[in-house]
C-alpha positions in Angstrom: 86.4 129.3 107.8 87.5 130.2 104.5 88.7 127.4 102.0 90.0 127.9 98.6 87.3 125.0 97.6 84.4 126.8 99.4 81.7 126.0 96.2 82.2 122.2 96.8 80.3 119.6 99.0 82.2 118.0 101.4 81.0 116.2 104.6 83.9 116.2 105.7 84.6 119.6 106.1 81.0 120.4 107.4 81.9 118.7 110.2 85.2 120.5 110.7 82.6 124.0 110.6 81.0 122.7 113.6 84.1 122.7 115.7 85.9 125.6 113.7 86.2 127.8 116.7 87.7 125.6 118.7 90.1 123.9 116.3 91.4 127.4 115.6 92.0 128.3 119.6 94.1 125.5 119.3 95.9 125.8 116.8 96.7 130.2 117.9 98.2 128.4 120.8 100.9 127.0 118.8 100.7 129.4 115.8 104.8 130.5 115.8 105.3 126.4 115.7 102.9 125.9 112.8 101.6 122.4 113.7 99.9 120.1 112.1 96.0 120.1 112.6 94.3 116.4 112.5 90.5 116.3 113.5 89.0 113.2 114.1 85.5 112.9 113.8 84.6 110.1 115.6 86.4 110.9 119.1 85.3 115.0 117.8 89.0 115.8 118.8 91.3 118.0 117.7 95.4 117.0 117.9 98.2 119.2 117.0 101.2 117.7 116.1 104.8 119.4 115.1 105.4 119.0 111.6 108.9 116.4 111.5 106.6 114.1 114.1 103.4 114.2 111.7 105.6 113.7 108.7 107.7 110.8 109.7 104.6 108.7 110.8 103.6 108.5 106.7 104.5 106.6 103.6 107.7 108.1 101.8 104.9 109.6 99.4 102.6 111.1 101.8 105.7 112.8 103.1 106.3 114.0 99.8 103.1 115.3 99.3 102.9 116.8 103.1 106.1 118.5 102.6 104.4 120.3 99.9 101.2 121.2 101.3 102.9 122.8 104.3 105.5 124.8 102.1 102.3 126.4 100.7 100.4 127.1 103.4 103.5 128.8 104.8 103.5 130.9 101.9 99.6 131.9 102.2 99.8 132.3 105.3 97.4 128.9 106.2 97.1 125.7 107.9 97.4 122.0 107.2 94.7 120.1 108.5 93.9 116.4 108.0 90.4 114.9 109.0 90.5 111.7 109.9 87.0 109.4 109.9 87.8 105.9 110.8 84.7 104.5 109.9 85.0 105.3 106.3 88.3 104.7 106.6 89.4 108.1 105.1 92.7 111.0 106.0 91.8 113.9 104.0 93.9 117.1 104.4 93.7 120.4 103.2 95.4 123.9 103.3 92.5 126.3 105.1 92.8 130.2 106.0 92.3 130.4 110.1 92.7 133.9 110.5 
């Protein structure tokens, strides 16, 4: 996994490295559709979503902020992922490189 932020600590993403592989057989399956990735770490399950369905279940902001994040990892060539840990009560997403 290649992420623009690669110097950085983040628990979060070492536990998406753990189930990398897997998360990005999932996502090849729906590649030409270019869902939406959200990893949750308690269940350790990895949901695709389309992107209008993801989008309209958050705030008018996150939307706006979504819409942008998805327009760039279009351009890269990317996906949007979200992590979602329940316990700490955190969504983080981020724009990674799959291929």
């Amino acid at each position: 996994m290649k992420n623009q932020s690669e110097d950085i600590d983040d628990p979060l993403l070492d536990t998406v490295v753990e189930h990398w592989e897997s998360i990005v057989a999932g996502y090849k399956q729906f590649e030409d559709k270019r869902p939406i990735v959200l990893y949750d770490i308690q269940e350790e399950r990895v949901y695709l979503y389309p992107y209008e369905d993801f989008k309209n279940d958050m705030s008018p902001k996150s939307q706006v902020s979504l819409a942008e994040q998805y327009a760039l990892a279009g351009q890269l060539g990317k996906l949007v992922m979200f992590v979602r840990d329940n316990e700490a009560k955190k969504l983080v997403s981020y724009i990674l490189d799959y291929k």
